[in-house]
C-alpha positions in Angstrom: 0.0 0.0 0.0 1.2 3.5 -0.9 0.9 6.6 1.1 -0.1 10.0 -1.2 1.6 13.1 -0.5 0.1 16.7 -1.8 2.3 19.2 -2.9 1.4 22.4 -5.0 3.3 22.2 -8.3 4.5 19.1 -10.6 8.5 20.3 -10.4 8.0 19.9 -6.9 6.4 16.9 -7.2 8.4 15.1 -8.8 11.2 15.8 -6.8 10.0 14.7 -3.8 9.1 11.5 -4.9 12.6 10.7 -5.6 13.4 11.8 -2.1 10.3 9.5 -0.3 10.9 6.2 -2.8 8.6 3.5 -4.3 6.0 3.8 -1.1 4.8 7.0 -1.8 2.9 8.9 -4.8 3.4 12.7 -4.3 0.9 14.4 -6.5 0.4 18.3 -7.4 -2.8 20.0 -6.6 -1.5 23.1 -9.2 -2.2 25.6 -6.4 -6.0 26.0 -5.7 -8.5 23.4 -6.2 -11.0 25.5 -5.4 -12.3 29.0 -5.2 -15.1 31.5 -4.7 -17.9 31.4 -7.4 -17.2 35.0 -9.3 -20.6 36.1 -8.7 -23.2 37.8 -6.0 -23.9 35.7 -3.2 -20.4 33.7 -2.9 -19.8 35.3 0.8 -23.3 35.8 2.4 -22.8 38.1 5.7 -26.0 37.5 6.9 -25.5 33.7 7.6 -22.8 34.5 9.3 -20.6 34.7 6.2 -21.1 31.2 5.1 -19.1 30.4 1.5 -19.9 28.6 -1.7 -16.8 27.2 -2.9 -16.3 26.5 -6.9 -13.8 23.6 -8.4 -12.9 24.7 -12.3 -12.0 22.3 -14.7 -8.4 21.8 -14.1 -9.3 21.3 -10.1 -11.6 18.8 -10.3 -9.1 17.3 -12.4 -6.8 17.4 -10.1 -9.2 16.3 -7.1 -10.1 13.1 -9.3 -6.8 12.2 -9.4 -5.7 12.9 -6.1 -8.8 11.1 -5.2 -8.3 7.7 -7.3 -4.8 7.8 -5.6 -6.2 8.1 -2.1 -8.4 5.0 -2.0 -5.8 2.4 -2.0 -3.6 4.8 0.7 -3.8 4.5 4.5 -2.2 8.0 4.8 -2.8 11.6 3.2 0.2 14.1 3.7 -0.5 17.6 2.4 2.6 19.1 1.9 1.5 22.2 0.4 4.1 25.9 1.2 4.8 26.5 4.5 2.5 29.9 5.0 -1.5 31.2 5.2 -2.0 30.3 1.9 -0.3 26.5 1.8 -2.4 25.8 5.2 -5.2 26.9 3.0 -4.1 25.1 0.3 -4.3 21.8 2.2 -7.3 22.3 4.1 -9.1 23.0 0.3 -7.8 19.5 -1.0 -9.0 17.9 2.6 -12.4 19.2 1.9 -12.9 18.3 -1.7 -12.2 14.9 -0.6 -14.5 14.6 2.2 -16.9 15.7 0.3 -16.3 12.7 -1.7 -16.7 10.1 1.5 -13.3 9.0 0.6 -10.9 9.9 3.8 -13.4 7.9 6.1 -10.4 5.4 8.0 -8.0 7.5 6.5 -5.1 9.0 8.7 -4.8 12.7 7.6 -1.6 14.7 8.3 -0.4 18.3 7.3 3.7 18.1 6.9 5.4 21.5 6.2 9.4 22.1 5.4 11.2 25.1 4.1 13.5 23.6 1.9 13.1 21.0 -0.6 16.3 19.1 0.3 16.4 14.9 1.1 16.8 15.4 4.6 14.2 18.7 5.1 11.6 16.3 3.6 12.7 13.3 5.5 12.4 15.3 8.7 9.4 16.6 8.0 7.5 13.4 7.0 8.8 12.0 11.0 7.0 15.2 12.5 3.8 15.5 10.7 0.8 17.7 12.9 -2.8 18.6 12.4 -3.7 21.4 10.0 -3.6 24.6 11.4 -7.6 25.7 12.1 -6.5 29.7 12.8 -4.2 29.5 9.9 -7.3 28.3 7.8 -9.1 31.0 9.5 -7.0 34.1 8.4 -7.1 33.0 4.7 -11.3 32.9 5.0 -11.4 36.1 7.0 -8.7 37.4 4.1 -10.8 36.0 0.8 -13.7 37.0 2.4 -12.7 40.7 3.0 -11.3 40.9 -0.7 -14.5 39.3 -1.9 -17.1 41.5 -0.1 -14.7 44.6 -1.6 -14.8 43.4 -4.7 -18.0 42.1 -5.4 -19.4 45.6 -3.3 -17.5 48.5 -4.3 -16.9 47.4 -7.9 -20.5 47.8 -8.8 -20.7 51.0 -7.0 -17.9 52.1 -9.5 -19.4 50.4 -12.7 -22.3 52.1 -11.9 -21.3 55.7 -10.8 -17.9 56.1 -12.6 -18.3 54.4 -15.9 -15.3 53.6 -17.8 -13.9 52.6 -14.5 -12.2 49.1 -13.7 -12.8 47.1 -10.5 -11.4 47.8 -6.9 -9.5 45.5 -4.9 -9.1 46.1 -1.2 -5.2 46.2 -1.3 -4.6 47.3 -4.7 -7.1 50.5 -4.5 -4.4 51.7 -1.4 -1.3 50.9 -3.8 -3.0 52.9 -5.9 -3.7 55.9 -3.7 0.6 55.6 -3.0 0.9 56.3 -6.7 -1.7 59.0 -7.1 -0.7 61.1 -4.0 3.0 60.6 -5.1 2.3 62.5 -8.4 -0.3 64.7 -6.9 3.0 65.8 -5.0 5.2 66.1 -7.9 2.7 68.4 -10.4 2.2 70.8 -7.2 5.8 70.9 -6.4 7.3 74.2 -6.7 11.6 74.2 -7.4 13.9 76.3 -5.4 17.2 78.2 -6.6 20.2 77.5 -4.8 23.8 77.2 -5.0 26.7 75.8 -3.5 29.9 77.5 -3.2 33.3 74.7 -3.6 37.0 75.8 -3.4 40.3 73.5 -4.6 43.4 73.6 -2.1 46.3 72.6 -1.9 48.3 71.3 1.0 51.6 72.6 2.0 52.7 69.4 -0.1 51.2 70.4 -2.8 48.5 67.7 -2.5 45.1 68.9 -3.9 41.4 68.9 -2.4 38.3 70.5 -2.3 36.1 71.9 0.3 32.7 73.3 0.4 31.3 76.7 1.9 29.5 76.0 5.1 29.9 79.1 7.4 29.3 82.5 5.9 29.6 86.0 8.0 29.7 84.0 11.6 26.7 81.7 11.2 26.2 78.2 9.5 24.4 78.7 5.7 21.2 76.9 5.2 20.5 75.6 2.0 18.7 78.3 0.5 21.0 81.3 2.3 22.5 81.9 -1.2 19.2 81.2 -3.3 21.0 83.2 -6.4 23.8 84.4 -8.4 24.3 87.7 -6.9 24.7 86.1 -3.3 26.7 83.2 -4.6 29.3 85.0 -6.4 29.9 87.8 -3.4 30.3 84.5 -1.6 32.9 82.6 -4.3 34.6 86.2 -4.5 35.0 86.3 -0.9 36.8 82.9 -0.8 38.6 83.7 -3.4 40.5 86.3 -2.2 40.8 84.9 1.4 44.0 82.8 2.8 42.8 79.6 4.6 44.5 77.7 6.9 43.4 74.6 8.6 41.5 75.2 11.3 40.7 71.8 12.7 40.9 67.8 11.7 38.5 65.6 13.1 39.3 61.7 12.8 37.2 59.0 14.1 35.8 55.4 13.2 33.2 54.3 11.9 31.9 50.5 11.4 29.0 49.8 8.7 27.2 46.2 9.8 26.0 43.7 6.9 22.4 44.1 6.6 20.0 41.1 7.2 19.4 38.2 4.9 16.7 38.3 2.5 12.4 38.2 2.7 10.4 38.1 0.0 10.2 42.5 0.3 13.7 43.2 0.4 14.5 40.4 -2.1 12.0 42.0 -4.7 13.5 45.8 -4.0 17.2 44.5 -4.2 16.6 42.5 -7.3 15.0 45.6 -9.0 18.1 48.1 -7.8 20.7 45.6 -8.6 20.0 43.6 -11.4 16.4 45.3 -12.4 14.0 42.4 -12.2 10.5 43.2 -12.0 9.1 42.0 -8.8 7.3 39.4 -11.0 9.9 38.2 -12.7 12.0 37.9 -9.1 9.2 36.0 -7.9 9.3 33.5 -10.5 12.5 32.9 -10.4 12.9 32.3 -6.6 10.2 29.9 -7.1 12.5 27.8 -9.3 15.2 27.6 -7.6 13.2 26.7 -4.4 11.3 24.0 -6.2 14.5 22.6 -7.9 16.8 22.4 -10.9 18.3 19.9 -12.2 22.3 19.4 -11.1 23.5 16.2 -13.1 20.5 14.0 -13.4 19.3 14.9 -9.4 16.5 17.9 -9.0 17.3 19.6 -5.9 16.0 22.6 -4.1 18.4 25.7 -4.5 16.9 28.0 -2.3 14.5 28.3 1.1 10.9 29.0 0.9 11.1 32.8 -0.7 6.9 33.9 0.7 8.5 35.4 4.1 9.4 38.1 6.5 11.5 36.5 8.8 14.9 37.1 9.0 16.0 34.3 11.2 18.3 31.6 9.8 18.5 27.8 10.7 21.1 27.0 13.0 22.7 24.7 11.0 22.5 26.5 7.7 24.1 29.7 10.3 27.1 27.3 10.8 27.8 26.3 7.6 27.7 29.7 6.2 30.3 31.0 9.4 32.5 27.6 8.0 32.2 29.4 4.1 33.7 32.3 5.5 36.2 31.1 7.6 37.7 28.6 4.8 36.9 31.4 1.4 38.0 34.2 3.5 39.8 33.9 6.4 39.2 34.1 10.3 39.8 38.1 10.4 36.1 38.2 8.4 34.1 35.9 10.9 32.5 37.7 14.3 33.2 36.2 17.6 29.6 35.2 17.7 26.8 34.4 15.5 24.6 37.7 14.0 21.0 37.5 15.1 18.7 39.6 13.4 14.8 40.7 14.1 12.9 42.2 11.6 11.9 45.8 11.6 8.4 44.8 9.1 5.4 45.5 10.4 3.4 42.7 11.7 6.5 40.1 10.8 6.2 36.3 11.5 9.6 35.6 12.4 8.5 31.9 12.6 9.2 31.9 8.9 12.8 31.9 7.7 14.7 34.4 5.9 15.4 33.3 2.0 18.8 31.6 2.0 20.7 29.1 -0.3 19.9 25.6 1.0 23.7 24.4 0.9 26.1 27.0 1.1 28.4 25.6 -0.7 27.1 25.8 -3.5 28.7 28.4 -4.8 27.0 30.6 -7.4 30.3 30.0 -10.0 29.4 26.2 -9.4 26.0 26.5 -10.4 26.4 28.6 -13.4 26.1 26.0 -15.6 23.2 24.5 -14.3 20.8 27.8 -14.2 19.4 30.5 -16.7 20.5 34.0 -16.9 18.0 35.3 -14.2 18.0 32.3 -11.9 22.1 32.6 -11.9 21.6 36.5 -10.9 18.7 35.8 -8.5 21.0 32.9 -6.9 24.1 34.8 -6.3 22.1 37.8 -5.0 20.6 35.5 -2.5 24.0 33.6 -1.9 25.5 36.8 -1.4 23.3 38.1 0.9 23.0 35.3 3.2 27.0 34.9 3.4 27.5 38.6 4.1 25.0 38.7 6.5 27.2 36.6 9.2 30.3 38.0 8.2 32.5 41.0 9.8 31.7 44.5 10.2 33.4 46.9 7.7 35.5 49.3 9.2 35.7 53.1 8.2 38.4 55.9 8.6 36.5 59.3 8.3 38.4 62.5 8.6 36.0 66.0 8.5 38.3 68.5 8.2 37.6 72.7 8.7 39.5 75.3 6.8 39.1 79.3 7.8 40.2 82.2 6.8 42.1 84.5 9.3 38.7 86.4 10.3 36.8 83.4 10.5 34.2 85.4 8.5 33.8 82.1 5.9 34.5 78.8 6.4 34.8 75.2 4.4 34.4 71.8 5.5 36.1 69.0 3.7 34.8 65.3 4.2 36.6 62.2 3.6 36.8 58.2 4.4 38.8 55.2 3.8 37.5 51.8 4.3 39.9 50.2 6.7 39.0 46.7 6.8 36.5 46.1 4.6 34.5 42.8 6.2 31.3 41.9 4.5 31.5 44.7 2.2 34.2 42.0 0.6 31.8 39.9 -0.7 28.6 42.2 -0.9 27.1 45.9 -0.8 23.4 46.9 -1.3 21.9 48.9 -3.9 20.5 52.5 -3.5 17.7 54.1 -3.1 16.2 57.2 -4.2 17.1 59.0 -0.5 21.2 57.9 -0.3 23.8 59.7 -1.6 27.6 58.7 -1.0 29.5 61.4 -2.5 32.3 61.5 -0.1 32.5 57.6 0.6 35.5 56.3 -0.7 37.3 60.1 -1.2 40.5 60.0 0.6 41.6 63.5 1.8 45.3 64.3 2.1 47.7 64.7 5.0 46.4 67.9 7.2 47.4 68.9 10.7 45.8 72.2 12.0 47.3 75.9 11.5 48.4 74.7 8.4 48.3 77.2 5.5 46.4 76.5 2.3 46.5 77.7 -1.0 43.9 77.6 -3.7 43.4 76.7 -6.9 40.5 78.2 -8.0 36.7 79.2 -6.6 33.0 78.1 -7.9 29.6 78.4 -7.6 27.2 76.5 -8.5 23.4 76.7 -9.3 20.6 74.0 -8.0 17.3 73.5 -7.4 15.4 71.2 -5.3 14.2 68.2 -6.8 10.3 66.8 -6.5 9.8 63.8 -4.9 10.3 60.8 -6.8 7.8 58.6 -8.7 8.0 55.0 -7.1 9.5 52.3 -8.9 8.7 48.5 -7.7 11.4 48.8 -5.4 10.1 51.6 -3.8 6.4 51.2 -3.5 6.5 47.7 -2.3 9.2 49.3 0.5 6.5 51.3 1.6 3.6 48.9 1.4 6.0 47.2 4.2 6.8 49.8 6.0 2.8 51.1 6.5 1.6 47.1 7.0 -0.4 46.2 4.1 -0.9 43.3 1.8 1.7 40.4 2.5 5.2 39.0 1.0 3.1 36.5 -1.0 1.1 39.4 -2.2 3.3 42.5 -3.9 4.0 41.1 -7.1 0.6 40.1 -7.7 -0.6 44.1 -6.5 1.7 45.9 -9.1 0.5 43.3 -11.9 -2.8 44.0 -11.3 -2.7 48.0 -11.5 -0.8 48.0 -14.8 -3.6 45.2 -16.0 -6.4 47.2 -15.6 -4.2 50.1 -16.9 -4.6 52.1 -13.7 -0.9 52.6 -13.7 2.2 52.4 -16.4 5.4 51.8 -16.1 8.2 54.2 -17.6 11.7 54.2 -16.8 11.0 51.7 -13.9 8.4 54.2 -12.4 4.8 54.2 -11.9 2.8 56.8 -13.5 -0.5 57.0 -12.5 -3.0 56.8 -15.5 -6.2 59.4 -16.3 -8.2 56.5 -15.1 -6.7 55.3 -11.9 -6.6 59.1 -10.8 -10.2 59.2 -11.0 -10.7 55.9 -9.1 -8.6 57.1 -6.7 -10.4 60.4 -6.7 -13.8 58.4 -6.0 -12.3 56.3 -3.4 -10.8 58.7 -1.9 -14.1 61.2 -2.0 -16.7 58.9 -1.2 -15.1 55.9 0.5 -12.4 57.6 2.4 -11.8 55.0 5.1 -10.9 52.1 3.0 -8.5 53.1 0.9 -6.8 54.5 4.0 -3.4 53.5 5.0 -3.9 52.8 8.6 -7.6 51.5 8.3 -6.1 48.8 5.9 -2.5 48.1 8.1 -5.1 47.8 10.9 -7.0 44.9 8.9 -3.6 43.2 8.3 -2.9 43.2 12.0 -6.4 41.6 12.5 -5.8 39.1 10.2 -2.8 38.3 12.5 -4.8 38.1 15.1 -7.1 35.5 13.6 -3.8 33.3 12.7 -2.5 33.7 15.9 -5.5 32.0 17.4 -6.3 35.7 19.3 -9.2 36.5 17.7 -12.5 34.9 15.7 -12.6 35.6 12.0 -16.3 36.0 12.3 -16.5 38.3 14.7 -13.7 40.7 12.9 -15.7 40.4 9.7 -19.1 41.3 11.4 -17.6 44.7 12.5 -16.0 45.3 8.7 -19.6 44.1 7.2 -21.2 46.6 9.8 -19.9 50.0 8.9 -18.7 49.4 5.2 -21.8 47.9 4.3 -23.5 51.2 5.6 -21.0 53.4 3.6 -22.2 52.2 0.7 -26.1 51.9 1.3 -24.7 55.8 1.5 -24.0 55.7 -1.9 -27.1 54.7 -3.2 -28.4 58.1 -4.0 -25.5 59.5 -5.1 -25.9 61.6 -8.3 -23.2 61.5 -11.2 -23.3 64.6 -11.2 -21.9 64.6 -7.6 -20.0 62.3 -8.2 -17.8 64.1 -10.9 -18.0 67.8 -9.4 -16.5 66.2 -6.5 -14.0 64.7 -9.5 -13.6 67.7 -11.1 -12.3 69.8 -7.5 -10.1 67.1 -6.4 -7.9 66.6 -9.9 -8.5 70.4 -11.2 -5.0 71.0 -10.6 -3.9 67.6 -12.5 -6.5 68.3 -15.7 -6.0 72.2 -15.3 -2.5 73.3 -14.7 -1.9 76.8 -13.9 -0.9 78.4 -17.6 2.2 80.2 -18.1 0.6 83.4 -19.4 -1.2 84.0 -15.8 -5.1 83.1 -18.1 -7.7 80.5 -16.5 -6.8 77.4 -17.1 -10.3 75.9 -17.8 -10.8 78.5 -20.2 -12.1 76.9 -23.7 -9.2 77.8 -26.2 -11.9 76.8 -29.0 -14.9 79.0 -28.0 -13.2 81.4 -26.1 -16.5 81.6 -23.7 -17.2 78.4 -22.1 -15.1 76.5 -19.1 -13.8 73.2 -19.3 -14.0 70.8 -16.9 -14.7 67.0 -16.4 -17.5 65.2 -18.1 -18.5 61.5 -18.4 -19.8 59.6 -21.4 -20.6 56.2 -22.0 -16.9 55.3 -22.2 -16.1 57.3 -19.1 -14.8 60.6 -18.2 -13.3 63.2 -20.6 -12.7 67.0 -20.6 -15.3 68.9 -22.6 -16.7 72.8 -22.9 -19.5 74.1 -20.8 -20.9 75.1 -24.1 -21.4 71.3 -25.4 -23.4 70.8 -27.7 -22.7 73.9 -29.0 -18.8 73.6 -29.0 -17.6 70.3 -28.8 -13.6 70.7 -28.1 -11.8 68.2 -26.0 -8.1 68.2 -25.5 -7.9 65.4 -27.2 -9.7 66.6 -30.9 -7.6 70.2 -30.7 -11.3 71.3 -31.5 
């Protein structure tokens, strides 16, 4: 007799079989068996949110296999991923084939592991439990929220926005990020100002340069010299000025490796470093953590890459401190282990952080085996987790003040050397919009103070301040974590969706916000305020916590949602197009109507020359048109 085992995919699948031998059949459910019926009535609040579930063709297919395999077992393991939606995974398959009368005698186990390695699976076919019931919970309390939005507000949109697109609970707050971010940009006014730099010279005739920090007795602010007339009495002044060193300042700094990866800080550092789209990342990890083929033997590359933990096994800790030790020497292995906590909100540091499953397997040994994105993916991840445990990096910075003999100006000159360069060895992160390094790595010459200076020349030069910018994947899904909403399993699917429904686009690896998701997020945010707010959904996400923690009842934190968003809509019911778009029309004046050059109104109709434009809605939604239609039928579009 042979025991079945339930895993999600067929790579995995067959894998694992090899692993568990001639006793066991591991079979692939292909995700989902089942799944709410797209239609009204799929989550019914008032019977205490009882749900219809649907099995599609290619589930039912699955089931029936599943099922003839079952019959002649003794033993079901599910074995789907190790998170909410594997539990939920499992507990879908379970049902399908009660519902069938056909686990009646049958011993039913839920087995998890985080690698797919012999000895993970081995280990975690001797310690099988029971499915996790507040696990099961969350995902029901989860699909049922996304549901009732969907299935709710989406008509109310359809219906009073037309042209519009559904709303999803998460997405629609995505969304907002990208709107207010450009709402930001178009209003942004630039400043003027400029920076004043002078080249010296040491007494040994070794060259630097300083900038102008002290002006007449006081520190400058950045907009002190906000144009050419101040900046130049500034240069002139340096210019004709002797300097001499006024004061050195040494001290150390040390830089510590940052944490291995989760699925978030995978997705942001695979878009800065190697620019993969958080899809494509995704993809990826999930074939090197389901297996490629090294030799004739499938074997799992990576750990389970759906988390937020940043804790690493003990054993895979060891091995990576023995890589280090043998690859680069004791100096660059710490006394003691690095532990690391995560700083996400509403982290499950039960899960693991995304690692290589044997360390050393090096990414130069695996090149051959892996394409061009899994190789770059692997050594990122390889990288990271290596770094992670090694030294500190140790910095020499030298600030050093130059004056003049009044002390009426004075420049500052910054500097650093890396010392002893640890992890940074092996690996350094990518940048973000908000770091700048200009003096890392600029060594300053030999200075003591009261020496004299002489100079090589004076600047000035203009700036002005920069908007915000746009996000780009790597952004926007850093501050999705940092506010607390959707979930590591979640980003990549978020940003697909908005650019599907062609809310958003995508240019130069930033979101732009479309005509059409600025007016959904201008109705959202007009008439449903509260649910497309940041802390209202990070609230929900630590509910859903709750619920998988076993703290709190998933019926009871879906009564209170039903409660006041149910009645926010019954609001709704006599709402007016007509409302609908003046309120449309006041929020995104400033985005349709920017303020003209020439000083003239903005809505003025350049065709007509009488009426005012504004926002209109037609059959295919909502376009700019003349108060004068039908008399004058210019748009911005026709030139008309």
């Amino acid at each position: 007799m042979t025991d079945v085992v339930v895993v999600e995919s067929p790579a995995k699948a067959k894998t694992i079989n090899k692993y568990l031998g001639d006793n066991f059949i591991v079979l692939a459910s292909f995700g989902h068996v089942r799944d709410l019926p797209p239609k009204d009535g799929s989550v019914r609040p008032d019977e205490n949110f009882a749900m219809d579930w649907q099995t599609d063709e290619r589930g039912a297919k699955q089931i029936a296999t599943i099922a003839k395999a079952v019959k002649s077992a003794s033993t079901l393991y599910l074995a789907t991923d190790p998170d909410r939606e594997g539990e939920a995974i499992s507990w879908h398959v379970r049902a399908a084939l009660e519902e069938k009368n056909l686990l009646r005698g049958k011993n039913v186990q839920r087995i998890t592991f985080n690698e797919i390695t012999k000895s993970a699976v081995q280990t975690a076919m001797a310690n099988p439990r029971a499915l996790d019931q507040p696990l099961i919970d969350a995902y029901m309390a989860r699909r049922a929220l996304d549901y009732l939005v969907g299935f709710t507000l989406s008509p109310v949109l359809w219906r009073k926005l037309p042209g519009s697109r559904s709303a999803g609970r998460v997405q629609s707050v995505a969304l907002r990020l990208i709107c207010e971010r450009e709402a930001e940009i178009e209003i942004f006014k630039s400043r003027e100002y400029w920076s004043v730099t002078g080249g010296f010279a040491t007494p040994r005739n070794a060259a630097f340069s300083a900038r102008l920090t002290h002006l007449d007795g006081r520190k400058l602010d950045q907009f002190d010299l906000d144009n050419e007339e101040k900046a130049h009495a500034a240069r002139d002044l340096v210019a004709r000025s002797a300097f001499t060193v006024r004061s050195v300042e040494r001290k150390k700094a040390r830089r510590n490796p940052p944490a291995p990866f989760t699925t978030s800080t995978l997705q942001q550092e695979a878009s800065r470093k190697i620019g993969m789209s958080a899809q494509s990342t995704m993809r990826a990890a999930q074939q090197l953590y389901e297996g490629v083929d090294l030799g004739g033997e499938t074997v799992g590359l990576i750990t389970y890459m759906r988390t937020d933990g940043v804790t690493m096994a003990a054993e895979a800790v060891h091995a990576i401190r023995d890589m280090i030790t043998s690859s680069y020497g004791p100096p660059y292995l710490p006394e003691k282990p690095r532990v690391y906590t995560s700083k996400a909100k509403n982290a499950q540091e039960a899960h693991e952080a995304i690692r290589p499953t044997d360390v050393t397997r090096t990414p130069e040994s695996m090149a051959r085996h892996l394409s061009g994105e899994q190789m770059r993916l692997y050594e990122l991840i390889w990288k990271r987790a290596v770094a992670s445990q090694m030294q500190s990096a140790e910095l020499d910075q030298v600030v050093v003040d130059l004056s003049d003999s009044t002390n009426r100006s004075v420049l500052r000159a910054n500097g650093s050397i890396i010392a002893f360069d640890g992890f940074l060895k092996l690996y350094s992160e990518g940048r973000d919009d908000t770091k700048s390094d200009e003096d890392e790595g600029r060594v300053l010459p030999a200075m003591s103070e009261g020496d004299a200076l002489s100079i090589r020349g004076v600047e000035a030069d203009q700036h002005f301040t920069q908007p915000p910018p746009r996000f780009s994947e790597a952004s926007l899904v850093k501050r999705m974590e940092e506010i607390g909403i959707g979930r590591p399993s979640t980003y990549a699917s978020i940003l697909t969706v908005l650019r599907d429904r062609n809310y958003v686009r995508l240019d130069a690896r930033r979101f732009i916000p479309e005509d059409r998701g600025r007016l959904v997020t201008a109705f959202l945010t007009s008439f449903f305020e509260r649910y497309v707010d940041t802390d209202f959904t990070a609230t929900l996400e630590e509910q859903l916590d709750d619920i998988s923690d076993g703290r709190a009842d998933w019926h009871d934190i879906m009564a209170a949602f039903w409660r006041d968003f149910s009645a926010a809509v019954a609001q709704t019911k006599d709402l007016k197009i007509s409302d609908v778009i003046d309120a449309l029309d006041e929020d995104l004046g400033s985005h349709f109507f920017p303020t003209r050059e020439d000083g003239g109104d903005p809505r003025q109709c350049t065709a007509c020359g009488t009426g005012r434009l504004g926002l209109r809605l037609g059959k295919f939604g909502a376009f700019i048109g003349c108060s004068n239609y039908p008399g004058c039928q210019f748009t911005p579009s026709s030139g008309r």
